[in-house]
N, C-alpha and C positions, 0 to 999 in steps of 0.2 A: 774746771779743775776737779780731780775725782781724790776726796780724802777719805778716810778712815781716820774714826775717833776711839781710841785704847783707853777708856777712862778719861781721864781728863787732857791727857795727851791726843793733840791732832796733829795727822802726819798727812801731807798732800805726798802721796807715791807718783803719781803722773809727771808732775812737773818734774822729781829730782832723775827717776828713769830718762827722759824724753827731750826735756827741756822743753816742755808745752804751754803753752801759755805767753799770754803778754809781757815781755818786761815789765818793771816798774821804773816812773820816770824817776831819775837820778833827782835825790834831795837838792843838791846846788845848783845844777844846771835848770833842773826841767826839762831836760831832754831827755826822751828814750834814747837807752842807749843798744848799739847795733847787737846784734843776736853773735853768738861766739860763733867762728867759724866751724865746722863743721856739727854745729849743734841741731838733733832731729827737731823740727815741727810739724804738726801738722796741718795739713793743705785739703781740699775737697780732693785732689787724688793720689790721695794717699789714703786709699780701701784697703791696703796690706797689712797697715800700722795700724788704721784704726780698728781690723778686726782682731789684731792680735794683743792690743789694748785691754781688755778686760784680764786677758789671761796673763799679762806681766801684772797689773795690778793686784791682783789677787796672789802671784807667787810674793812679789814685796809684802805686800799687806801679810801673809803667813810670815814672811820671814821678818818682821819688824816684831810680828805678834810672838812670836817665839821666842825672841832674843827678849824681849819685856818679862814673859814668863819664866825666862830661863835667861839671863845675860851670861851667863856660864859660858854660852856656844860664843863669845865675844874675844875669850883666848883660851885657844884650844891646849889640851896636856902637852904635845910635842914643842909647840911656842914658847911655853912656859918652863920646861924644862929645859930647851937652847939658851934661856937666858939666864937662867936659875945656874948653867954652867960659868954662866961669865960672873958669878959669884962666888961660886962654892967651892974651895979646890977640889979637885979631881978625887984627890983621898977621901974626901968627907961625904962627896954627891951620894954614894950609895946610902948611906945612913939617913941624910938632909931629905933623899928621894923616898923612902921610906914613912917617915913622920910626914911627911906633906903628905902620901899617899892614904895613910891611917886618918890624919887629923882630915882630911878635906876633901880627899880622890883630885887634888889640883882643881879644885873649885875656888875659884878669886871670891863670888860671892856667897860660900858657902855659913851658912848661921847653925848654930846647935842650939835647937828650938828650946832645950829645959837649962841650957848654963847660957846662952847669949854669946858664945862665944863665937868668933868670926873672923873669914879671911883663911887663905892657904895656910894658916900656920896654926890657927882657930886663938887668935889672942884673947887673954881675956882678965880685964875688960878689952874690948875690940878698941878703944882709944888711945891704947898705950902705942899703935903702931901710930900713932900722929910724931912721935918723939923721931921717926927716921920722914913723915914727909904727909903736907895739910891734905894730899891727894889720897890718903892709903885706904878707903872706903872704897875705890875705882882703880885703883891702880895696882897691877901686881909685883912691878918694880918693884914699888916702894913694900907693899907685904914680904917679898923676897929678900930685900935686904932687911927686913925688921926679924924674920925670923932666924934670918943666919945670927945676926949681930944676937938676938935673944940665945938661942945655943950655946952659942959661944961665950957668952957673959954669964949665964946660968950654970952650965953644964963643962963648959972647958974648950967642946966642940959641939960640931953634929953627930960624928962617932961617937958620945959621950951622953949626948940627948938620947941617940938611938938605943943604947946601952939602958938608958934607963926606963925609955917608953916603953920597950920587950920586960922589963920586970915588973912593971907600975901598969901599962895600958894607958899612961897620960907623962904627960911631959912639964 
C-alpha cells in the first residue's frame, strides 16, 4: 500500500484510486469478502498499471494536499451560487451576491485573521451560524441559509444589507 502522511492525517491514495490491496476479512464472518466487480487489481501482468502508478499517486497525493491547504477548491463559486439561488429570491441575489463576494470571494472556509470572523458571510462570532445547523464550520448550506436569515433579521433584506455594506464597508 503506498500512503502519504499530511501532518498527522494518513491518506492510503493506491487503494481508494485502484482498489489495490487485500481485502479485509469481514468482522463476523471471517471471510474475505469477493473483490467488487469490475474493481482494478493488480497482477504480475499488469506492467501498464503498475507503471503509471506512481504518476496517479502523486497527482492524488497533490490533490488531497491542496484541498488540506486550501479546502476552498471543495465548493467551487458557481456551485455555490446555484444553491445560494434556491435560497435567495431572485430580487435580493444581486445584493446577497455582492456581500458574499466582499465578505469572503464565496470562500466556505474563509477566516479574517485580526476579527476571527468566518464562513461565506464572515459571522462573527463564527458560532452564531450553529443557531441555523451543528454542521455550519463545513457546510455551506447551512452558512447560506445563516446568512440570508441574518440579512433579513438585521437589515429587512439582502437589498438592505447591501444598502448598508456600500455605506459602512461591513454589515
Amino acid at each position: 500500500m503506498i500512503a502519504k502522511t499530511f501532518g498527522i492525517i494518513a491518506i492510503s491514495v493506491a487503494p481508494i484510486l485502484l482498489g489495490v490491496g487485500s481485502p479485509a476479512a469481514h468482522a463476523d464472518t471471517g471471510k474475505t469478502p469477493p473483490a467488487p466487480t469490475g474493481a482494478a487489481t493488480i497482477g504480475a501482468g499488469d506492467s501498464a498499471l503498475v507503471a503509471v502508478l506512481p504518476q496517479l499517486t502523486e497527482f492524488a497525493s497533490s490533490t488531497i494536499t491542496g484541498l488540506i491547504a486550501d479546502p476552498s477548491g471543495i465548493y467551487p463559486e458557481p456551485a455555490l451560487k446555484a444553491i445560494a439561488l434556491t435560497i435567495v429570491p431572485l430580487d435580493q441575489f444581486g445584493s446577497f451576491d455582492q456581500i458574499i463576494t466582499h465578505e469572503s470571494s464565496w470562500r466556505t472556509f474563509a477566516i479574517n485573521p485580526s476579527s476571527g470572523a468566518y464562513g461565506l458571510a464572515q459571522a462573527l462570532p463564527a458560532h452564531k451560524m450553529s443557531e441555523t445547523g451543528f454542521d455550519w464550520p463545513i457546510n455551506p448550506v447551512t452558512q447560506l441559509r445563516w446568512a440570508y436569515r441574518y440579512m433579513c433579521e438585521r437589515y429587512g433584506s439582502p437589498n438592505a444589507a447591501w444598502a448598508f455594506w456600500q455605506a459602512n464597508h461591513w454589515y
